[in-house]
C-alpha positions in Angstrom: 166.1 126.7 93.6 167.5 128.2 96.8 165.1 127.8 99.8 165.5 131.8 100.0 164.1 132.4 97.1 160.7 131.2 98.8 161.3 133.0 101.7 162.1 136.5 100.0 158.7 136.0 97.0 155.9 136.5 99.5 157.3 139.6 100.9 156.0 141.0 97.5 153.1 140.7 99.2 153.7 143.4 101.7 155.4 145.7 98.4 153.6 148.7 100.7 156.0 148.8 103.8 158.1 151.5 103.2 161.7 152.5 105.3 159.7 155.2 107.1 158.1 152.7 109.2 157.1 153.3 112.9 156.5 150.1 114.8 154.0 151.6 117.3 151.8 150.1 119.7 147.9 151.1 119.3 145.6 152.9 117.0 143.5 155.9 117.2 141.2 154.8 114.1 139.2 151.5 114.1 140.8 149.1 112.1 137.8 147.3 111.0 137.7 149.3 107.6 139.6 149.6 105.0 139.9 152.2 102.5 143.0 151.7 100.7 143.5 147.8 98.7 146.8 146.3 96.7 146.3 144.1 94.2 149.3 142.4 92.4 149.1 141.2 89.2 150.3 137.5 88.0 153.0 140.1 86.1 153.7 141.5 88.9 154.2 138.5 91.0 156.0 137.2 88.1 158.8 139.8 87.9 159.3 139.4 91.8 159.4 136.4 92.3 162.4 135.9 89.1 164.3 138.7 90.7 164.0 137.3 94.6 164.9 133.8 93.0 168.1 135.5 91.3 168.5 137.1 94.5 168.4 134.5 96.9 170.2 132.1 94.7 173.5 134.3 95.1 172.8 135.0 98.7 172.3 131.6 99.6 175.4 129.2 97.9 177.4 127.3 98.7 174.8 125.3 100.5 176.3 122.4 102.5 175.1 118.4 102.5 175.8 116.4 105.6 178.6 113.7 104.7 177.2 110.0 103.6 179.0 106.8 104.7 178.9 103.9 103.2 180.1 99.7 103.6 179.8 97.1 101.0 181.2 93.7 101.2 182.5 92.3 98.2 184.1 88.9 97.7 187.8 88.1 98.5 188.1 92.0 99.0 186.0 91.7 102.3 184.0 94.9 103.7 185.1 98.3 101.8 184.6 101.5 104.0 183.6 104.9 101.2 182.4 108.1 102.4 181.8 111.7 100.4 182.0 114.6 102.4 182.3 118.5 101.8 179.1 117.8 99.7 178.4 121.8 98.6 175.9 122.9 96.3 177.8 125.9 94.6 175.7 126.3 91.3 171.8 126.7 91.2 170.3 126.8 87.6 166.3 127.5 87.5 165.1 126.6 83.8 161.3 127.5 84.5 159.7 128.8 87.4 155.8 130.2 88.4 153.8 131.3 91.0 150.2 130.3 91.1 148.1 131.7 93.6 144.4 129.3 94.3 141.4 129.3 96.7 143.2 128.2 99.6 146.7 129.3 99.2 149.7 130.1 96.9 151.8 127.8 94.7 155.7 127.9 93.7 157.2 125.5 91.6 160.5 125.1 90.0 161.0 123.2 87.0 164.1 122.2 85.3 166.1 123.4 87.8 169.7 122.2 87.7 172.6 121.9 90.5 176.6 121.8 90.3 177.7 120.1 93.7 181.4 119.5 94.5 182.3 116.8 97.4 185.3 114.9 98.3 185.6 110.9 98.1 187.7 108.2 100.3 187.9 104.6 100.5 189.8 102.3 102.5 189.6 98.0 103.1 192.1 95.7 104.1 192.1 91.6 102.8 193.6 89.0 104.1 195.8 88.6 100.8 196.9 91.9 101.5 197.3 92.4 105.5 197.8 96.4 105.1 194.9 98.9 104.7 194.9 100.2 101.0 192.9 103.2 101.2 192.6 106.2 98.1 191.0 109.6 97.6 190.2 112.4 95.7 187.4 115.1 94.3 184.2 114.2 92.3 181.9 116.9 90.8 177.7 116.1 90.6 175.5 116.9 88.5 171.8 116.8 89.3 169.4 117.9 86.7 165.2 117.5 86.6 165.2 118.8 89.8 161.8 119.8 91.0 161.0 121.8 93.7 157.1 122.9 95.0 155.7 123.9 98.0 151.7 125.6 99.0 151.9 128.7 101.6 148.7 130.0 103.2 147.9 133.6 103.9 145.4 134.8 106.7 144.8 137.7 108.5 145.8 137.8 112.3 144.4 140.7 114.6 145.9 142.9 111.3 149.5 141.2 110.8 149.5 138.8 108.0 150.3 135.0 108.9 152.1 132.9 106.7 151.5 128.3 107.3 153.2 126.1 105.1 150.5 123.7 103.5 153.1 121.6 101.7 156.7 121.4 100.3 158.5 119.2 98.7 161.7 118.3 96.4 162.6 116.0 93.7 165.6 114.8 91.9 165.3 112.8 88.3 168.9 112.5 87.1 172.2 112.8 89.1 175.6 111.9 87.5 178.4 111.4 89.3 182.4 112.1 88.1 185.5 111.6 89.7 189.1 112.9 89.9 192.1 112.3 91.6 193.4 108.8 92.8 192.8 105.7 91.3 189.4 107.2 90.1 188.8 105.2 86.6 188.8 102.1 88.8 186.6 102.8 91.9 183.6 105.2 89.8 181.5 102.2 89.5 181.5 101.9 93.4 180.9 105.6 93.8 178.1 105.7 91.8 176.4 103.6 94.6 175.7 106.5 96.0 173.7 107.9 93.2 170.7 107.4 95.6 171.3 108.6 98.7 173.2 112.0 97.4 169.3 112.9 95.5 167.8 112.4 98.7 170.2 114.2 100.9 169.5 117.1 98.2 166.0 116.4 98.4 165.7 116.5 102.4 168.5 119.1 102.7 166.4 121.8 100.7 163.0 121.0 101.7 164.4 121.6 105.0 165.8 125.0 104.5 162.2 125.8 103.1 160.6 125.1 105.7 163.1 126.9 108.1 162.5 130.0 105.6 158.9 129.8 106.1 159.0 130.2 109.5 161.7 132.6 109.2 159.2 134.9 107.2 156.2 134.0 109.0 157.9 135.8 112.1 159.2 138.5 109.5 155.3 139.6 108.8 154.1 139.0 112.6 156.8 142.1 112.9 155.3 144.2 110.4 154.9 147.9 111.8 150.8 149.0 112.1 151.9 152.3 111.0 153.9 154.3 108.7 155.3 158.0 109.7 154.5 160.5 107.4 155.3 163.5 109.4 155.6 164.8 112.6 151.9 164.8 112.8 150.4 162.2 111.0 151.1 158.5 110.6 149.4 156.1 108.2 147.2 153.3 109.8 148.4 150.1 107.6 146.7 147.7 109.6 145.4 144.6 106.9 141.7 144.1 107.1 139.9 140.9 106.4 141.4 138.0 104.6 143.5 138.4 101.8 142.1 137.6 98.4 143.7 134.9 96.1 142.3 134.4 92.6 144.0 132.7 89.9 146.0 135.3 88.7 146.8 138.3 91.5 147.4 138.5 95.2 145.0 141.1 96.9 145.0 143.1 100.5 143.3 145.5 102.2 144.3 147.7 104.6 142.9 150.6 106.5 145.1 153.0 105.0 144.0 156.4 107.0 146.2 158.6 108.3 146.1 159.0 111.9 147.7 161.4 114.6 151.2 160.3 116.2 149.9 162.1 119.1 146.7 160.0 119.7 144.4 162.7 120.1 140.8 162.2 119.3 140.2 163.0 115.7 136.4 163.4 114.4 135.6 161.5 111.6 135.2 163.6 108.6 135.2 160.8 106.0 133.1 157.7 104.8 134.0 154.5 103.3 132.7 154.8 99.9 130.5 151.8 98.2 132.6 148.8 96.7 134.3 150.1 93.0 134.5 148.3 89.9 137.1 149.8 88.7 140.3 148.3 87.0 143.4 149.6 85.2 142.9 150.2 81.8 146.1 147.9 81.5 145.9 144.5 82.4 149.7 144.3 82.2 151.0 146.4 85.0 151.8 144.4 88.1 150.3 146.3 91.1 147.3 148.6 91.2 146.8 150.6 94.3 143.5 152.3 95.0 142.8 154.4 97.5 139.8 155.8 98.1 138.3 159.3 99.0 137.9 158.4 102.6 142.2 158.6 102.8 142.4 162.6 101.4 139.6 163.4 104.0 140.8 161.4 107.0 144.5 163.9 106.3 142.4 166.9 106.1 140.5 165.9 109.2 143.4 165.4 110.7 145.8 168.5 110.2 142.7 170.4 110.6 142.7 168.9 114.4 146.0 169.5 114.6 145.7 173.5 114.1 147.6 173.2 110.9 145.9 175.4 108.8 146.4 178.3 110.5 148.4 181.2 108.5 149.6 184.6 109.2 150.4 186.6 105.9 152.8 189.2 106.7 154.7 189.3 103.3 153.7 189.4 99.8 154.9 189.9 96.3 153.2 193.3 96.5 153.8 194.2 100.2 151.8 197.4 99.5 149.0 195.3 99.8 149.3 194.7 103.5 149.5 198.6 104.0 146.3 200.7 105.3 147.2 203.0 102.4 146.5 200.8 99.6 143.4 200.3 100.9 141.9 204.0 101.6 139.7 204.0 98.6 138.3 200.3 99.4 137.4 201.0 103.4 137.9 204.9 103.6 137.4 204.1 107.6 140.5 201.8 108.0 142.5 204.0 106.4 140.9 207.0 108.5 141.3 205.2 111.6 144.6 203.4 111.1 146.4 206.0 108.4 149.7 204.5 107.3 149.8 201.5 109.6 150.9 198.3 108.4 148.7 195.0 107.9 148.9 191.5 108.4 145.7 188.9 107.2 145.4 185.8 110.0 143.9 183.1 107.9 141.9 180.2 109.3 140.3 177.4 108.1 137.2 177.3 109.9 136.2 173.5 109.2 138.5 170.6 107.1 138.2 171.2 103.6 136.4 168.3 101.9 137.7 166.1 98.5 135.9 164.6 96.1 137.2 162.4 93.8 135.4 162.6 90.9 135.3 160.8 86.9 138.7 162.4 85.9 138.5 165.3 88.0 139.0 166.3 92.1 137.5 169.3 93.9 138.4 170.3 97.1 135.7 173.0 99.0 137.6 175.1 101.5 135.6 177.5 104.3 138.1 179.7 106.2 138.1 182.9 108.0 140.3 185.7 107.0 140.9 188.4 109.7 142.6 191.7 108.8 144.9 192.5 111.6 146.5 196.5 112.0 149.8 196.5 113.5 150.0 199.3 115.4 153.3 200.3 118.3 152.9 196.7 119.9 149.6 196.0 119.4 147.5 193.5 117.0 144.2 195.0 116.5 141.8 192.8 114.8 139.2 195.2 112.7 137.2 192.7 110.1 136.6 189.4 109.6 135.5 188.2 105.9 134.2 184.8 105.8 135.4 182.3 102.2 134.2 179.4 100.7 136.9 178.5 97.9 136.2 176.1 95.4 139.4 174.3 94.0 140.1 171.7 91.8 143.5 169.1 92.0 145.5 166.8 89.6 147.9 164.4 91.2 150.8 162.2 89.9 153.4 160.4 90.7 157.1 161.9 91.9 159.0 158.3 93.1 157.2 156.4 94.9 154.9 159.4 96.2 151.6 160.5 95.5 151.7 164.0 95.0 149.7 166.8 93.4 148.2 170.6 93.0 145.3 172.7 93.3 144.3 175.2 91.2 141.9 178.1 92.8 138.5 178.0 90.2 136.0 180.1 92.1 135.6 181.8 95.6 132.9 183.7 97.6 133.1 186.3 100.3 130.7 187.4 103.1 131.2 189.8 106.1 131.3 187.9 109.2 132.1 191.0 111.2 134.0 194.9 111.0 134.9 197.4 113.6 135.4 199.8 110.6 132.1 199.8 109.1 130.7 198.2 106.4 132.8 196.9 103.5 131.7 196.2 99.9 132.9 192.9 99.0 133.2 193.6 95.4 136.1 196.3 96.1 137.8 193.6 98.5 137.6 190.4 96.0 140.3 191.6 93.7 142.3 192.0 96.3 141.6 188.5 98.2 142.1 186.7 94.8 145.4 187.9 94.2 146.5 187.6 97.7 145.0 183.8 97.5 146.9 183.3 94.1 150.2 184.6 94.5 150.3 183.4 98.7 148.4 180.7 99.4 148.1 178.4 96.5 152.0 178.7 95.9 152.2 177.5 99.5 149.3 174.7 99.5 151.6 173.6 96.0 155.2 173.3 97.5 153.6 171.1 100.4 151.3 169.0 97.7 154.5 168.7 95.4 155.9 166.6 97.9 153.2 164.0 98.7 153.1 161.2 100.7 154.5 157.2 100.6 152.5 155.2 98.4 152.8 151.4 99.6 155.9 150.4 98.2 159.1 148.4 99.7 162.5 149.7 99.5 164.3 148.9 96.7 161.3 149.0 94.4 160.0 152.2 92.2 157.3 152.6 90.4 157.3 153.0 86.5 155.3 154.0 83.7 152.6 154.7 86.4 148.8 155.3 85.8 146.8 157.0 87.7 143.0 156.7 87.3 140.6 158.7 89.4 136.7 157.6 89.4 133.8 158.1 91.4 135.5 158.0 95.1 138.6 156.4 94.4 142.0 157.3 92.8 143.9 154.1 91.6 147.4 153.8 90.8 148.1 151.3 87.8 152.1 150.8 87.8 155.0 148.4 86.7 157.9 148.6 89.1 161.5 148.2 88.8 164.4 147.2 91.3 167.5 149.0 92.0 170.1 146.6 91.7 172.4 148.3 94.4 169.6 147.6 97.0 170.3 145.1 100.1 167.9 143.4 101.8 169.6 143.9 104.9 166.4 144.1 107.1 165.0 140.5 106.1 
């Protein structure tokens, strides 16, 4: 097995890294939380690693043996000079292959494996019958089968990059013919076979080597990692890992915080919780990655475009632009309309605190308190004249578009109260109809096209998600997914 087929499996342990990546320098959230996990599966790990084999194979041949010398000394012939050089592995052959991750660390071992080498042979003694050097040459082609190749890794958490040690490695050749061509081959294959032994261990210690080369070559791939992922111009996700990650006999865990966070560094309150541990697995033990994130993740992005004045509006068009006329609205507040005949209207919308998710058994509601202030536009002038305070209460659905979480809200109920007029008093029941259409045919088909988009879920480039399932339960959606590779992706940045 190529050594970079070792290297390349345990990135499938960082699947959540996507191309958007910022590598920035500190945090505005603590990192000692987390509130989104990973867990891949022994499938998942499974497909990975036989695709990052296949992979790393064809990247890495030919692969290139230092030359072996040798001198025997046979009677009446006297000392006979042979060397092989241009040893080159150009064939690699995995028969059976798995991953096994333990307590204190993750095994990979090749079984089977099989390996075409090509080389070039010479000879050359002189005798005293003969005083003259005779010398030949030619090709020879190896074959080395029962080839076995292991190694251990170890995974820990450092101040939130992972850290990869190599606990053990190793490499071991059963069988290895040897054929020759060219020259006087049929009479000098015996002699060449003599080196039987020393071309298995120059294979052994020639791969072991470039395993151990990879490790640390990946090790200081992971120390890179970015902390944080760009969403937007705003926001960033905090993917710093938290605590240890888990190894059982069959998946790969992490945690990370998984937030999202201001670019900007401003102070952002802290509008969310980390919810109590979950029991909750996919319904389908066969996927290979689950990601749950929990509640905390939604509120921490409200919180946080909230902060950021986000959710401010001003309505000046609708489908019915009569609407935002005084006119229409002379029989509803006879005292705007006598005030303000004819003038035209805009509604300033503010959300007066971040609206709060839950994540409920098979359901998500979302309560939303803003302030909507009906504005008269009259010459040059904005004149404020009532301010109706709203508590909407929505329900959402997400799924999955790529490798993004997005999603909808649907407007279920809503109640109004007068905060404050400077054209009298208003009966809320006139105003509601008017409110409700203006919040379904404006504001939800808004709220929609920006939810329809979503954010990155933690996956690496190359991979998508497939036949995804998405499970939401008391404080936690989890996405239970297989993944597929595009085969046109390069994995230029290793």
């Amino acid at each position: 097995m190529a050594p970079t087929a070792i290297i390349l499996l345990l990135i499938s342990s960082v699947l959540f890294l996507p191309s958007n990546s910022l590598n920035l320098q500190s945090l505005a959230t603590e990192d000692s939380e987390s509130f989104t996990s990973i867990l891949i599966s022994e499938q998942g790990l499974d497909f990975v690693k036989d695709l990052l084999i296949h992979k790393a194979i064809s990247s890495a041949l030919p692969l290139k043996l230092p030359k072996i010398e040798k001198t025997i000394k046979i009677p009446f012939l006297g000392n006979i000079f042979m060397e092989v050089s241009n040893i080159t592995i150009y064939q690699i052959d995995v028969l059976s292959s798995f991953v096994k991750p333990g307590d204190t660390g993750v095994a990979i071992v090749t079984s089977g494996t099989t390996c075409n080498l090509s080389m070039k042979w010479h000879y050359s003694y002189n005798t005293w019958v003969v005083p003259v050097v005779i010398s030949d040459k030619g090709r020879a082609s190896v074959q080395v089968e029962g080839m076995e190749v292991g190694l251990t890794l170890g995974l820990e958490n450092q101040e939130g990059t992972l850290k990869l040690s190599l606990f053990d490695c190793g490499c071991y050749v059963k069988n290895i013919s040897i054929k020759l061509d060219g020259g006087a081959s049929w009479l000098y294959q015996g002699m060449i076979d003599a080196f039987e032994g020393q071309i298995a261990s120059a294979v052994e210690s020639t791969l072991t080597k470039k395993l151990g080369e990879g490790i640390l070559q990946l090790d200081s791939f992971l120390q890179g990692l970015p902390k944080e992922i760009l969403v937007d111009d705003i926001a960033a996700l905090n993917v710093t890992f938290v605590g240890e990650p888990s190894l059982s006999n069959a998946s790969i865990g992490f945690d990370i915080n998984g937030l999202f966070i201001s670019r900007k560094k401003a102070s952002v309150g802290k509008y969310y919780h980390k919810s109590s541990e979950s029991s909750l697995f996919c319904t389908d033990q066969s996927k290979m990655v689950e990601i749950s994130l929990e509640e905390a993740v939604f509120n921490s992005a409200s919180a946080l475009y909230y902060n950021a004045e986000f959710m401010q509006w001003i309505v000046d068009k609708v489908p019915d632009q009569s609407l935002l006329n005084t006119a229409r609205w002379r029989f509803i507040i006879p005292q705007l309309y006598k005030k303000y005949p004819n003038d035209n209207m805009n509604l300033n919308v503010s959300l007066s605190s971040p609206p709060v998710i839950r994540i409920l058994d098979h359901n998500i509601d979302a309560t939303i308190h803003a302030d909507l202030v009906i504005d008269v536009l009259e010459a040059d002038q904005v004149i404020p004249v009532a301010c109706i305070s709203l508590v909407m209460q929505g329900s959402g659905s997400v799924k999955i578009i790529g490798n993004n979480l997005g999603g909808s809200v649907k407007l279920n109920d809503f109640a109004m109260s007068l905060k404050w007029s400077k054209v009298g008093s208003l009966h809320m029941y006139l105003i509601q109809p008017i409110v409700w259409t203006i919040i379904q045919t404006v504001f939800l088909p808004y709220a929609n096209a920006h939810l329809e988009k979503g954010f990155p879920l933690p996956i690496i480039d190359g991979f998508t998600l497939q036949n995804a399932e998405i499970i939401s339960s008391s404080s936690r959606i989890t996405v239970c997914s297989d993944v597929t590779y595009a085969e046109s992706y390069k994995y230029g940045s290793f």
